[in-house]
C-alpha positions in Angstrom: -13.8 -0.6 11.5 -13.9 0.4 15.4 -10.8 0.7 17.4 -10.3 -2.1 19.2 -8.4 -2.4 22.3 -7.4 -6.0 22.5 -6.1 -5.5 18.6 -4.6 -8.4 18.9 -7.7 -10.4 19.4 -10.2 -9.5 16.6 -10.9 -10.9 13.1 -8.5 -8.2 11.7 -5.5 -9.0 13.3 -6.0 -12.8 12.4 -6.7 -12.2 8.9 -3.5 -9.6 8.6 -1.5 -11.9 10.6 -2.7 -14.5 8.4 -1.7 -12.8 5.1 1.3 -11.3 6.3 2.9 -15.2 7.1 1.9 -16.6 4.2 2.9 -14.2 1.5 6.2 -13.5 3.7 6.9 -10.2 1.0 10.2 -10.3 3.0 11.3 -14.0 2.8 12.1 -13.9 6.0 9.7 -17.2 7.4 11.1 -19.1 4.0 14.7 -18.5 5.4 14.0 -19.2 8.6 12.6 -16.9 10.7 9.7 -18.4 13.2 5.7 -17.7 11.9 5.5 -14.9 13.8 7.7 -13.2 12.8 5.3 -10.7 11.1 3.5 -10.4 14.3 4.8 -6.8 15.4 3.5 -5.4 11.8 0.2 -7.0 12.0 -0.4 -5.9 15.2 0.6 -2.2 14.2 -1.5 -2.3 10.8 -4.3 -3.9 12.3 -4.3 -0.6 15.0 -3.8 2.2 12.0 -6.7 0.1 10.0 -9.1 0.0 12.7 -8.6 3.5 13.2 -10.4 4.0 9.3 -14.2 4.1 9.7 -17.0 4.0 6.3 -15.2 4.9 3.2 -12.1 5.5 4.7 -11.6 2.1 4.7 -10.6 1.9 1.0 -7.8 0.4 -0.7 -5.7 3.8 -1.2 -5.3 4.2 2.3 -4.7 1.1 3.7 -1.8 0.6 0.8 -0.7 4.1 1.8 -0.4 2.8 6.0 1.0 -0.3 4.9 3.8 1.2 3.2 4.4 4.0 6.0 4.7 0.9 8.3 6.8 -1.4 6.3 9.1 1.4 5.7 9.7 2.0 9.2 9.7 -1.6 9.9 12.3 -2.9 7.5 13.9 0.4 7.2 13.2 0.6 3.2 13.7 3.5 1.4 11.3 4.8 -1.5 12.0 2.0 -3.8 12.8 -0.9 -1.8 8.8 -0.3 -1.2 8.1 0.6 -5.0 9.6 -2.9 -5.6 7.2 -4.7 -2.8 4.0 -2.7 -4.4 3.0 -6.0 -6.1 3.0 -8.0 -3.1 1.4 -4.8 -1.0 -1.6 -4.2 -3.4 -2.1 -8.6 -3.0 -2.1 -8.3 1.1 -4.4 -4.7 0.5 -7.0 -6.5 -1.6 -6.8 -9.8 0.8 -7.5 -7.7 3.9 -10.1 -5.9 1.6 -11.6 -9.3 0.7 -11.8 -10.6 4.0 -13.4 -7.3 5.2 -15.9 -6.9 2.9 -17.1 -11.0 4.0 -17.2 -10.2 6.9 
């Protein structure tokens, strides 16, 4: 993946953006919240993945950014995220999926 400068605008933004609304691991769009609300993370996600080139665009490291960010986002602690990893590996393998179709 090449870093991309409108983030925002490429395939893996949309497909993150995409996963992140519909699976809603915080059940925050099911109580609520407007789509978007995942928007900040996708964006930042779809940044640190672009930044992973050839094989390091693997499933290890993508789950290992998304839990750094998620973290940090939702202020979770070791294992409010252990709790999530179901629900992490899914969006990891989705974005995977949609990658590798690309």
């Amino acid at each position: 993946m090449a870093k991309q400068d409108n983030i925002m605008a490429t395939p893996l933004f949309e497909t993150i953006n995409t996963l992140l609304r519909d699976m809603d691991i915080e059940g925050l769009i099911v109580s609520g919240s407007p789509d978007d609300e995942y928007e900040t993370e996708a964006e930042t996600l779809a940044r640190a993945f672009s930044m992973l080139t050839g094989e390091d665009f693997n499933r290890d490291n993508l789950i290992e950014i998304f839990c750094y960010v998620w973290a940090d986002s939702f202020e979770l602690d070791d294992d409010e995220v252990d709790a999530r990893m179901e629900k992490i590996e899914a969006f990891v393998d989705g974005v995977l999926k949609d990658a590798n179709a690309a």
